[in-house]
MILOPA-12795 format. One record per residue (C-alpha): chain; x, y, z; residue in one letter. Coordinates in steps of 0.25 Angstrom, whole numbers, plus 2048, in hexadecimal, padded with zeros to 3 digits. Each point is the difference from the previous one (the first is absolute). Last residue first. Example, Ala and Ser with C-alpha at 12.3 -4.5 7.8 and 13.67 -1.06 7.14 Angstrom:
% residues 2
+-------+-----+-----+-----+------+
| chain |  c1 |  c2 |  c3 | resn |
+-------+-----+-----+-----+------+
|     A | 837 | 7FC | 81D |    S |
|     A | 7FA | 7F2 | 802 |    A |
+-------+-----+-----+-----+------+
This chain:
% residues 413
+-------+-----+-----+-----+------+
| chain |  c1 |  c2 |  c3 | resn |
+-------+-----+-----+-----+------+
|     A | 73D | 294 | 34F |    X |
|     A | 7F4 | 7FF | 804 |    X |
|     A | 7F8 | 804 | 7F3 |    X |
|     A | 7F0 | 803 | 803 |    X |
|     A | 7FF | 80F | 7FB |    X |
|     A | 808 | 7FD | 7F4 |    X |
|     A | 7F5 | 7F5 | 7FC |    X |
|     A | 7F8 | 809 | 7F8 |    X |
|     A | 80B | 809 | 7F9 |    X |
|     A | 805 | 7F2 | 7F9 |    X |
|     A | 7F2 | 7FB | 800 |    X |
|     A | 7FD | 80D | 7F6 |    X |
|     A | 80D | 7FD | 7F8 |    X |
|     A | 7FD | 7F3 | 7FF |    X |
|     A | 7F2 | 803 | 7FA |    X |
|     A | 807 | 809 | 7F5 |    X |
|     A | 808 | 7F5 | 7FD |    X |
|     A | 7F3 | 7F7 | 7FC |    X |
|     A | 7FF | 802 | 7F1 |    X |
|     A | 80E | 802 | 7FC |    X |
|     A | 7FE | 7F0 | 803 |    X |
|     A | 7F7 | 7FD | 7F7 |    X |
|     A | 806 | 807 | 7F5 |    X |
|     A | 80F | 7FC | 802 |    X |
|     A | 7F8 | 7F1 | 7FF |    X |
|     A | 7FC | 805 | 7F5 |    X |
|     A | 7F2 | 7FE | 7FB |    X |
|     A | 7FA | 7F1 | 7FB |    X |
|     A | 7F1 | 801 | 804 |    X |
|     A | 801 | 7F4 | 808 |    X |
|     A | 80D | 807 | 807 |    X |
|     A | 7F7 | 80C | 802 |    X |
|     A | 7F4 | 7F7 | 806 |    X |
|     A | 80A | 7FA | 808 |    X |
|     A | 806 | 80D | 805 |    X |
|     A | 7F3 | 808 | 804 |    X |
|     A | 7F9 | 7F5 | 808 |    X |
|     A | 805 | 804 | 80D |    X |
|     A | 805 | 7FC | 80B |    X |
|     A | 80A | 7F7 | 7FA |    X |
|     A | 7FD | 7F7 | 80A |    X |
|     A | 7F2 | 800 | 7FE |    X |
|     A | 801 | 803 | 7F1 |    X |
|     A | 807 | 7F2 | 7FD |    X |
|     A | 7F8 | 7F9 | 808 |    X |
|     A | 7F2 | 804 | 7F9 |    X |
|     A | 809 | 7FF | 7F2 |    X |
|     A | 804 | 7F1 | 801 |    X |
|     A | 808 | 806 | 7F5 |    X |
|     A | 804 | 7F5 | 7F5 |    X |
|     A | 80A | 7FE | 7F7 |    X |
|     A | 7FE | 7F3 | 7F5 |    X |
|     A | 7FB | 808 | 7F5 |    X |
|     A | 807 | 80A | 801 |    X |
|     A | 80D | 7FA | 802 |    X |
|     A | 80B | 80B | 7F9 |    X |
|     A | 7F9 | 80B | 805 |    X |
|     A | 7FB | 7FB | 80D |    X |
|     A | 80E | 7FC | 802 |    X |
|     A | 807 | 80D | 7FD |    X |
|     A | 7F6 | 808 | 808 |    X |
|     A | 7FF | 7F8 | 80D |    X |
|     A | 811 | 800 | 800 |    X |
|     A | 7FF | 811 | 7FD |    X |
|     A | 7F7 | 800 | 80C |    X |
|     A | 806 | 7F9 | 809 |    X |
|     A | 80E | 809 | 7FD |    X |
|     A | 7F9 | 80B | 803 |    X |
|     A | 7FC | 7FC | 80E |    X |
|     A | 80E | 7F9 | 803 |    X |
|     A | 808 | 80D | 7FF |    X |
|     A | 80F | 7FD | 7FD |    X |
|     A | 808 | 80C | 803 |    X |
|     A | 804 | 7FE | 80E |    X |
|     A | 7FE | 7F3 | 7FD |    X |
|     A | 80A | 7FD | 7F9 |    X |
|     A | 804 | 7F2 | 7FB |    X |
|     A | 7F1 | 7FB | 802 |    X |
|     A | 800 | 7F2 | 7F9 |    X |
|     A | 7F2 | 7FC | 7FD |    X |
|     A | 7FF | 7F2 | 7FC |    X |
|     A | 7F8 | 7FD | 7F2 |    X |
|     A | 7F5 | 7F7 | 7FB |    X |
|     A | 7FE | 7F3 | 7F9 |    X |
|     A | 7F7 | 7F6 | 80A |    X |
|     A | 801 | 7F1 | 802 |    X |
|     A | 7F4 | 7FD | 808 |    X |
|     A | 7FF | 7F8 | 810 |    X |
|     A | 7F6 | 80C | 804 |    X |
|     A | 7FC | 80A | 7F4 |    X |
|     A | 7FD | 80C | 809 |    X |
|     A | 801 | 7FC | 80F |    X |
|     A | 809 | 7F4 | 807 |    X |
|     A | 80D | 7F9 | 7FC |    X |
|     A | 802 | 80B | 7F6 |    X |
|     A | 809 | 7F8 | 7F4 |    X |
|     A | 80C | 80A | 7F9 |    X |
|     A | 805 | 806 | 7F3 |    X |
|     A | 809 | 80A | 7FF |    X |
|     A | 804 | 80C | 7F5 |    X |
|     A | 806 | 80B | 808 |    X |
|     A | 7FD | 80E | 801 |    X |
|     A | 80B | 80C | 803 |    X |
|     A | 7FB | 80A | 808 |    X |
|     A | 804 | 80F | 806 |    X |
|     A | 7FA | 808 | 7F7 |    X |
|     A | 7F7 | 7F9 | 7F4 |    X |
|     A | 808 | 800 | 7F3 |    X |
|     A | 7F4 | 7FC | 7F9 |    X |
|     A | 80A | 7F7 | 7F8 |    X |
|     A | 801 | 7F6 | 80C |    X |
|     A | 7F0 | 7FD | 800 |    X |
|     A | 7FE | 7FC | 7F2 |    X |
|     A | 80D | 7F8 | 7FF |    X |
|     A | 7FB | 7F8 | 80D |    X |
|     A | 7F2 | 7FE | 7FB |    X |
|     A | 803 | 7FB | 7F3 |    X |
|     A | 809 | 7F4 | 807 |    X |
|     A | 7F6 | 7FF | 80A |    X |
|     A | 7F5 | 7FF | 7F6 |    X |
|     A | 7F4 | 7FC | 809 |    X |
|     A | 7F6 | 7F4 | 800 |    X |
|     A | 803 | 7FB | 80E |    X |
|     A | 800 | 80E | 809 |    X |
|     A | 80A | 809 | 804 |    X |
|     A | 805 | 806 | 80C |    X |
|     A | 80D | 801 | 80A |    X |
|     A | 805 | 80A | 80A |    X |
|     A | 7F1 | 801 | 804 |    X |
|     A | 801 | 7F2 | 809 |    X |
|     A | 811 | 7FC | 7FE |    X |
|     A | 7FF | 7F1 | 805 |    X |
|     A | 7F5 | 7FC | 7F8 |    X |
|     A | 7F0 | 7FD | 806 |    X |
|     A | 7FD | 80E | 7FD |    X |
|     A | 807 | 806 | 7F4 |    X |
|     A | 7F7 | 80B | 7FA |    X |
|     A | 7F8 | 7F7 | 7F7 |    X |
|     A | 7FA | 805 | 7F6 |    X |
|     A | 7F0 | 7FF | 7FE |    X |
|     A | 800 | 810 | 805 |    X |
|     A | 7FC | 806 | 80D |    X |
|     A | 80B | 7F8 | 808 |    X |
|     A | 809 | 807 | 7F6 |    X |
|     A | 7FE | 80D | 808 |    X |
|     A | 808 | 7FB | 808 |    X |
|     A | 80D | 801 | 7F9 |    X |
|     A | 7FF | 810 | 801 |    X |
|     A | 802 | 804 | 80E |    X |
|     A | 805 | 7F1 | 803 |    X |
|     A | 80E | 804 | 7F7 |    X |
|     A | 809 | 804 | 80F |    X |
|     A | 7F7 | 7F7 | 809 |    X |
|     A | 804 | 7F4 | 7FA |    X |
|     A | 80E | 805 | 7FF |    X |
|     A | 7FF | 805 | 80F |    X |
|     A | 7FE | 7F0 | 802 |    X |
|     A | 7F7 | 7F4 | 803 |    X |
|     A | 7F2 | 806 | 7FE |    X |
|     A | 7F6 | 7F7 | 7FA |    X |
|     A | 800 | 7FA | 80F |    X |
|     A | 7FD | 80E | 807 |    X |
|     A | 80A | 809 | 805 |    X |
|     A | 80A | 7F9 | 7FE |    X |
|     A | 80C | 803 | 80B |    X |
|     A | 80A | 808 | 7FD |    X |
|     A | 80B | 803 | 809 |    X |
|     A | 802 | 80E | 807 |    X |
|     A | 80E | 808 | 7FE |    X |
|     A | 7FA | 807 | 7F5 |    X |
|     A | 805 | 802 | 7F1 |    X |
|     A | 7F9 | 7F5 | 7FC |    X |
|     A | 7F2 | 805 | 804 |    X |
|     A | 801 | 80C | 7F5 |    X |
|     A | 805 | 80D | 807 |    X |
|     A | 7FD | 80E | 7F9 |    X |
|     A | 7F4 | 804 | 80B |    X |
|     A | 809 | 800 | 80B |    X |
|     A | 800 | 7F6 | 80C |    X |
|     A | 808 | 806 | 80D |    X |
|     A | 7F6 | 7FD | 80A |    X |
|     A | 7F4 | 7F8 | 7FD |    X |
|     A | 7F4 | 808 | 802 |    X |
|     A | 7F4 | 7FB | 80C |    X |
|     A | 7F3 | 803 | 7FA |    X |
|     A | 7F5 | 805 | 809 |    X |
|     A | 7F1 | 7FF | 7FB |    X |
|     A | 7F2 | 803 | 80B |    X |
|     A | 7F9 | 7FC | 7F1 |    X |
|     A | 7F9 | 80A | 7F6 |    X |
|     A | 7F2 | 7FE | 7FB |    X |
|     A | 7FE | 7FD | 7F4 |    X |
|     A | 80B | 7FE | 7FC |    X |
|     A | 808 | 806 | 7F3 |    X |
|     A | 806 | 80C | 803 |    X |
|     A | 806 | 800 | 810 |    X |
|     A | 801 | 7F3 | 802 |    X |
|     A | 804 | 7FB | 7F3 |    X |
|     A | 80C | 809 | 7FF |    X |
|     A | 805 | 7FE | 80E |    X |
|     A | 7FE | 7F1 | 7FD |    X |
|     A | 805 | 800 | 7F2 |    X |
|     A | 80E | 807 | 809 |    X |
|     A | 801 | 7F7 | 809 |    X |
|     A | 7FF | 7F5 | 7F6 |    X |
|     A | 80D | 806 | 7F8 |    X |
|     A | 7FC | 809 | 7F4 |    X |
|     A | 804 | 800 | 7F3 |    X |
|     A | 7F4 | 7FE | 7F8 |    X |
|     A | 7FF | 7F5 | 7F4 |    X |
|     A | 7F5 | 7FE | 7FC |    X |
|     A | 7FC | 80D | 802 |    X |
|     A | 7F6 | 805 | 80C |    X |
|     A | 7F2 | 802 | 800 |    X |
|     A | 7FA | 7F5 | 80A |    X |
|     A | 801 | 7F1 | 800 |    X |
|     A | 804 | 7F9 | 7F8 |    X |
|     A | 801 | 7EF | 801 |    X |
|     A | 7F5 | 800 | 80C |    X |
|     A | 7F7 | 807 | 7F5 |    X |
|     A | 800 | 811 | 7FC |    X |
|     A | 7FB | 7FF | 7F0 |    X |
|     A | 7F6 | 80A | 801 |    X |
|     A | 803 | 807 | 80C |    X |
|     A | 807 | 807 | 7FD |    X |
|     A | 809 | 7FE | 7F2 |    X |
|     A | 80D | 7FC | 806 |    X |
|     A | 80E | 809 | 7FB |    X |
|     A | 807 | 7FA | 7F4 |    X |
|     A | 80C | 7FC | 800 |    X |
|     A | 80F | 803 | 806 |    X |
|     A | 805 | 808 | 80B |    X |
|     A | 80F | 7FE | 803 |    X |
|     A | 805 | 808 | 80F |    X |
|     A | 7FF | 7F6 | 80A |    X |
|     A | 808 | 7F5 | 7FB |    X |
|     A | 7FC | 7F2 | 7FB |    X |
|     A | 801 | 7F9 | 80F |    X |
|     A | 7F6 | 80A | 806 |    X |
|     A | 807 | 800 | 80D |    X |
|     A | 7F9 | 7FB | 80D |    X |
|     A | 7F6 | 808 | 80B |    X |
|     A | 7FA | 7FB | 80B |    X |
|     A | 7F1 | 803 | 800 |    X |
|     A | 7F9 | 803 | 80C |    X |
|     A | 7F0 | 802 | 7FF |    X |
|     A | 7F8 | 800 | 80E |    X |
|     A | 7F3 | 7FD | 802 |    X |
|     A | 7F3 | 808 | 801 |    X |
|     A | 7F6 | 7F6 | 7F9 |    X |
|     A | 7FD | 808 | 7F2 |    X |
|     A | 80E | 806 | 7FF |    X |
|     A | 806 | 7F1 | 803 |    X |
|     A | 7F8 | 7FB | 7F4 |    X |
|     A | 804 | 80B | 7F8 |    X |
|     A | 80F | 7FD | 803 |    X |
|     A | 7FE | 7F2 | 7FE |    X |
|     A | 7FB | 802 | 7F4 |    X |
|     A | 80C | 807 | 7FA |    X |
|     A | 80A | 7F7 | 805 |    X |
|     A | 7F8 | 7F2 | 7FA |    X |
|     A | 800 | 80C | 7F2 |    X |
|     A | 80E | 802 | 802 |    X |
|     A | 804 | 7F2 | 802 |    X |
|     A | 7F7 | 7FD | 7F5 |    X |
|     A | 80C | 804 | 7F4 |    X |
|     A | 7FC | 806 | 7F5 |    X |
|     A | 804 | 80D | 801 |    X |
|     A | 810 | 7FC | 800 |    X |
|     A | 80C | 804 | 80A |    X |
|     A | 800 | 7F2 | 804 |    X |
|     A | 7FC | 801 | 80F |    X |
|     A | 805 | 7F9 | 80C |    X |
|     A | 7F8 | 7FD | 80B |    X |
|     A | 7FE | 807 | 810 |    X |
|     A | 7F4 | 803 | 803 |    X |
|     A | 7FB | 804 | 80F |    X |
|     A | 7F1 | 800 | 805 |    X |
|     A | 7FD | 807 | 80D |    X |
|     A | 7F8 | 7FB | 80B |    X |
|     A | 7FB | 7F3 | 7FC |    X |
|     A | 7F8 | 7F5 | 805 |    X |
|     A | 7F4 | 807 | 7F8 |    X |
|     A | 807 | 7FC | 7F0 |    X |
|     A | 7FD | 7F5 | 7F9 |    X |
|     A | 7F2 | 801 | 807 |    X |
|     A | 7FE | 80E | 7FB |    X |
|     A | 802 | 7FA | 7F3 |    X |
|     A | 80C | 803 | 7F7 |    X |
|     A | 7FD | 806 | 7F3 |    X |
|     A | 800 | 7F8 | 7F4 |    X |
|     A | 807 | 7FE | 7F5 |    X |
|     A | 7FC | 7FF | 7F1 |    X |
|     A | 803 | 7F6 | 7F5 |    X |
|     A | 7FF | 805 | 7F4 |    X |
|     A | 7FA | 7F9 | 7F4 |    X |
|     A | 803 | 7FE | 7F2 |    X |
|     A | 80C | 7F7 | 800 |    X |
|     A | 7FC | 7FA | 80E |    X |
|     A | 807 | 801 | 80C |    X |
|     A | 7FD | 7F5 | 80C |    X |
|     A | 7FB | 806 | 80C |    X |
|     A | 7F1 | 7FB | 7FE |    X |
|     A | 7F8 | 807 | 80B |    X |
|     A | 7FB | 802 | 80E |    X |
|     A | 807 | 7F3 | 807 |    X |
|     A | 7FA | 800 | 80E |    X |
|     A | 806 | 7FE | 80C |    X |
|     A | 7F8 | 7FD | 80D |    X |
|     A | 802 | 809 | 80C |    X |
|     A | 7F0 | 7FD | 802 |    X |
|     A | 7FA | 810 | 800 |    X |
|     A | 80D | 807 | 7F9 |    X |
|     A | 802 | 7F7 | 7F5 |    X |
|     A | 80E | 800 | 7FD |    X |
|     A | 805 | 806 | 7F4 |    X |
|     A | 809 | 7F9 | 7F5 |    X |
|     A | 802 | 80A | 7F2 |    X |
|     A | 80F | 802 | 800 |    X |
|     A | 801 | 807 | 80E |    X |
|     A | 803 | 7F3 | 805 |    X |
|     A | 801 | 7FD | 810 |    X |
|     A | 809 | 7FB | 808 |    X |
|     A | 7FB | 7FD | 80E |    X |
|     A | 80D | 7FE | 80C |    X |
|     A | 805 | 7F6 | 805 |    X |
|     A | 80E | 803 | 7FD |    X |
|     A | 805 | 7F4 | 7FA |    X |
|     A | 7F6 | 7F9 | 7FA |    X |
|     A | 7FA | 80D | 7FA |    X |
|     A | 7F0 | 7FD | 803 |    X |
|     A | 7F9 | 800 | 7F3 |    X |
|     A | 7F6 | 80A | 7F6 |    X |
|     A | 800 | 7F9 | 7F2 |    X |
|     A | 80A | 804 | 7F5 |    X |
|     A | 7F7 | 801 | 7F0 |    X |
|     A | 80A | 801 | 7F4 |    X |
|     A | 800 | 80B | 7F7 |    X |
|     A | 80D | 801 | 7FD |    X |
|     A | 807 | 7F3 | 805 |    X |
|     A | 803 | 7FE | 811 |    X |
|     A | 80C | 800 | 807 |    X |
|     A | 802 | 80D | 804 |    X |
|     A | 800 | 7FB | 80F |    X |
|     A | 7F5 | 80A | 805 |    X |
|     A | 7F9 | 7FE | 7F3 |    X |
|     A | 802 | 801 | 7F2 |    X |
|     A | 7F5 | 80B | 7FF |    X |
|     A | 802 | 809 | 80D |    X |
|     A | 803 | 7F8 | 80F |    X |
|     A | 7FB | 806 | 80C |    X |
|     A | 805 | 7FB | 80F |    X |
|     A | 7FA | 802 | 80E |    X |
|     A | 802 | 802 | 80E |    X |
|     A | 80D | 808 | 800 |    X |
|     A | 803 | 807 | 80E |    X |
|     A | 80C | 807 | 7FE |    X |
|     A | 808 | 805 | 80A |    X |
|     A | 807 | 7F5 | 804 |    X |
|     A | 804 | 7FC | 7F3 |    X |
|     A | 800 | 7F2 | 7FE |    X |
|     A | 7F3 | 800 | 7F7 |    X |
|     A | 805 | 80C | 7F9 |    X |
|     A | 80E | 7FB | 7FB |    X |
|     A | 7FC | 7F1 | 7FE |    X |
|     A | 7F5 | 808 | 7F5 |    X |
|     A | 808 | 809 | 7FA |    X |
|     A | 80B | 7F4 | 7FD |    X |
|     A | 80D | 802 | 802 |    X |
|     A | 808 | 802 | 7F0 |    X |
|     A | 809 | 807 | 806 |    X |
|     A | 7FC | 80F | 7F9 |    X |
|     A | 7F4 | 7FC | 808 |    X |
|     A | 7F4 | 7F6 | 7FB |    X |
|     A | 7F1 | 802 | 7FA |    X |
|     A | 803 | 7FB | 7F2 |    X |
|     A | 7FB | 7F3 | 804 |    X |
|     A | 7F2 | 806 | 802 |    X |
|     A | 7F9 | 809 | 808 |    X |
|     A | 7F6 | 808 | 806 |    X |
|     A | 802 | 800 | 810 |    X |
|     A | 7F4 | 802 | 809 |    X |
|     A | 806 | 808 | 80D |    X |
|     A | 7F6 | 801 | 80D |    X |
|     A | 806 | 80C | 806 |    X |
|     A | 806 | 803 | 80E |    X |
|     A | 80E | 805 | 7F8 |    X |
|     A | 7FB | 801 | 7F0 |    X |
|     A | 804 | 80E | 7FE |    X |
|     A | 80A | 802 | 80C |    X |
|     A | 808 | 7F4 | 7F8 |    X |
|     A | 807 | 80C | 7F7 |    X |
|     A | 80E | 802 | 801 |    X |
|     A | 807 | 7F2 | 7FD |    X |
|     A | 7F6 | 7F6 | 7FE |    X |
|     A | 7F8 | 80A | 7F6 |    X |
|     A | 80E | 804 | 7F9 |    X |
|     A | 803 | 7F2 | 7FE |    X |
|     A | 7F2 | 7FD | 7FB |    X |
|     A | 801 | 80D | 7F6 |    X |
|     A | 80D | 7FA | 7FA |    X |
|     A | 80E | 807 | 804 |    X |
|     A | 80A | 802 | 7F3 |    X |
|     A | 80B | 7FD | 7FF |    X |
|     A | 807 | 801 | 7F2 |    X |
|     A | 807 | 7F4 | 7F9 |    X |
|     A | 80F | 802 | 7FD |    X |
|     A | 805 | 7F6 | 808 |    X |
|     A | 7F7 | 7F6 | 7FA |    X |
|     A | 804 | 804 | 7F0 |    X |
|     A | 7F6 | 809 | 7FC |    X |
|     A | 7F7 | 7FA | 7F5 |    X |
|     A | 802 | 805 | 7F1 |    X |
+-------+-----+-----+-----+------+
């Protein structure tokens, strides 16, 4: 249950921290903000307003991850380079534009919009992007979930900044799910690393941003970055985002709440399926279904597994965008009434199952996708094949078991 406002924990975010105690790193330096609308204060001040008046900050340049710098943007979609009207200052997207070093032309290097059985991959920042710069800061939200492109846009400008001799900052937030869960299957490496999963971790893994950071620096890159993570103060692994003295702010626009946050480790994995998993509704992954489905059936089906920590709902509902636009659908809400016991991964996996079973003929893997942000294609083929979903699942604990002694060397806090 949420803490009551006077109950609520304070807790100093990495930006705070930074403005606070630790300008020396940036003081003299050309700053390049990565950001987005979750890039505020405990005030909700805007990251951006707070370093370009900051005396001691010199910030010439702005970076905005998929959705762009003002998180208005659809999955996928393409944000051309432009002058922030307000600041003057060039904003560039780290979601696939790069600016042509010879004419200072942009060039749009691919199609940015997902398809079922493709990936779309991210690109690295061009040298161009980035040569006005001294030290490159991020500051965005994560969702405590693998696939998430914040963390791969993070990650590659880290190597990029490792090849040219720049600075890496990262200020650090909480992992709004807790910092202790683990769930999922750990990455297949390379095989089935994309912009939407990038490296061996679990879906879902229990770190902060700082922390991936620490941990991708120093196992996964290729060569390592000059990296330094400001911590929050007073943030413990245990908290969920609720139980913090900071507002929330959607991290990206499929993203609207903690609740969204709370069942995305699982529910996502329904973009790799013909089911919708509630884009274009007012509850994204809190909802799913598809036209031709047995609500009713589905509901009863679900509720008897006696799943901890979730109660299922029959609901239908009409996405104004994505899978089955402007269509009636059947499906379910997800209603977590625990979620320190409720775990979204497994319960995904049980909804898959059950529909697959009772619609075989009309359930569909788009399987390419499915594997990429599964990180593997060991679990569909084991649905496919009809194994318990204890089985598949038994399967992958001692690999949690290995990342839990993995990342202990990179925890903050």
């Amino acid at each position: 249950m949420k803490l009551s406002h006077n109950q609520q924990i304070k807790v100093t975010l990495g930006c705070e921290n930074f403005l606070e105690n630790h300008l020396d790193l940036v003081r003299g330096k050309r700053v390049g903000l990565i950001t987005n609308p979750t890039g505020v204060d405990s005030k909700l001040q805007s990251l951006i307003d707070l370093f370009s008046k900051h005396p001691s900050i010199d910030l010439v340049a702005l970076y905005g991850p998929e959705h762009g710098l003002r998180g208005h943007a659809h999955a996928g979609e393409y944000v051309p380079f432009y002058l922030h009207e307000k600041y003057n200052l060039p904003v560039f997207s780290l979601y696939g534009q790069s600016l042509t070093p010879d004419t200072g032309t942009l060039r749009d290097r691919d199609a940015h919009m997902r398809a079922f059985d493709t990936v779309v991959e991210g690109k690295f920042p061009e040298r161009s992007m980035i040569e006005s710069v001294d030290v490159l800061v991020f500051d965005i939200q994560d969702v405590g979930t693998r696939i998430y492109t914040y963390v791969a846009t993070m990650a590659y400008c880290m190597q990029v900044c490792a090849e040219f001799g720049l600075e890496f900052i990262v200020l650090d937030r909480p992992n709004p799910i807790n910092g202790k869960d683990l769930e999922g299957p750990i990455l297949e490496y390379p095989e089935f690393s994309s912009f939407v999963g990038l490296y061996p971790i679990p879906v879902r893994h229990g770190m902060t941003i700082g922390e991936l950071a620490q941990l991708f620096n120093n196992q996964f890159l290729t060569r390592s970055a000059n990296l330094k993570v400001i911590p929050m103060l007073d943030w413990k692994r245990k908290f969920w985002f609720d139980q913090l003295s900071i507002p929330w702010t959607a991290p990206s626009p499929n993203m609207p709440t903690l609740q969204t946050a709370t069942v995305y480790p699982g529910q996502v994995f329904l973009e790799g399926t013909n089911l919708s998993e509630g884009r274009g509704t007012k509850k994204p992954f809190e909802l799913f279904g598809v036209p031709w489905i047995d609500g009713i059936f589905l509901e009863k089906e679900l509720n008897q597994l006696l799943l901890p920590g979730v109660k299922f709902r029959r609901e239908q509902f009409m996405p104004t965008f994505s899978k089955y636009q402007g269509e009636l659908c059947e499906g379910i809400q997800i209603q977590v009434i625990d979620r320190n016991t409720y775990k979204p991964f497994r319960v995904a996996l049980h909804v898959i199952k059950a529909i697959k079973e009772r619609h075989p003929e009309q359930f569909l893997f788009h399987a390419k996708y499915f594997d990429k942000i599964m990180g593997t294609a060991s679990v569909r083929q084991a649905i496919e094949k009809g194994e318990r979903i204890e089985k598949i699942m038994k399967g992958y604990g001692s690999q949690l078991d290995e990342f839990a002694k993995l990342r202990k060397d990179y925890l903050l806090y």
